[in-house]
C-alpha positions in Angstrom: -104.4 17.2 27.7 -100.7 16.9 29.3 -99.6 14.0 31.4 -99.0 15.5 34.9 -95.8 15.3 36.4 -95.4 14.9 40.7 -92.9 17.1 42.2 -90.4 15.4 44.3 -87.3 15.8 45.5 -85.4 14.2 42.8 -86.7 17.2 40.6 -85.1 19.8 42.9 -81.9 18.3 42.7 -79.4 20.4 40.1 -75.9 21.0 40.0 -75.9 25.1 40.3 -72.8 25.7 38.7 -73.2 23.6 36.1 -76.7 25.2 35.4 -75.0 28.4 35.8 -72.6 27.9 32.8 -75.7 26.6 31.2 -77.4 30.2 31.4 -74.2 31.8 30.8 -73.7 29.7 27.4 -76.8 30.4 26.4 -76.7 34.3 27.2 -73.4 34.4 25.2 -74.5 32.7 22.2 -77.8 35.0 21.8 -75.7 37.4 22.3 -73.0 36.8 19.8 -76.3 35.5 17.3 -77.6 39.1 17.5 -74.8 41.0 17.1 -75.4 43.8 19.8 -73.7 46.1 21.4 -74.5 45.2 24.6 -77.3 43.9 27.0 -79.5 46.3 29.8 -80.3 44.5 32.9 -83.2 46.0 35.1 -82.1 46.0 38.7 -85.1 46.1 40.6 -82.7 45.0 44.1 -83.9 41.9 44.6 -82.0 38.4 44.0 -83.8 37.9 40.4 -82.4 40.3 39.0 -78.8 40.8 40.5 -78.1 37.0 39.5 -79.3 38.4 35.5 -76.7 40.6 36.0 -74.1 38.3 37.7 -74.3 35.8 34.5 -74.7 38.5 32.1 -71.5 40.3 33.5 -70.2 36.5 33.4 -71.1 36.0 29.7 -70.4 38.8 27.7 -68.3 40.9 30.6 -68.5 44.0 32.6 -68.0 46.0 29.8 -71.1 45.3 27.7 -73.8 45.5 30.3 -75.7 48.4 30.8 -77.6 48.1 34.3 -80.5 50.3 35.2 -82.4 50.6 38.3 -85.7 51.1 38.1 -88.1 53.5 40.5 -90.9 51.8 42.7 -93.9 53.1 41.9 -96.4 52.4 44.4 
């Protein structure tokens, strides 16, 4: 069984732009690792996915991301 951990405010505090060249690090490296072309990003509108684009476009540049936006299907 896992020891539980409390949240607390001391969890919630992060540096953003330092975890944003984090993400952006790590997006390059897979990226460079797998030796694509390029990466698609699913815009769906909301703020998920437009920062995924933001660091892609960040990581690799503008060039190399593909972004689609998907229908809503309801």
């Amino acid at each position: 069984m896992s020891e539980q951990v409390r949240l607390t405010s001391e969890c919630l505090k992060t540096d953003p732009a330092k975890l944003a060249v984090e993400i952006e690090d790590f997006i390059r490296s897979t990226f460079l690792e797998y030796r694509r072309d390029g990466i698609v990003v699913t815009i769906s509108g909301g703020l998920d996915s437009s920062v995924a684009a933001a660091l892609c476009v960040r990581a690799i540049g503008k060039d190399k991301i593909i972004k689609l936006m998907l229908p809503e299907i309801m």
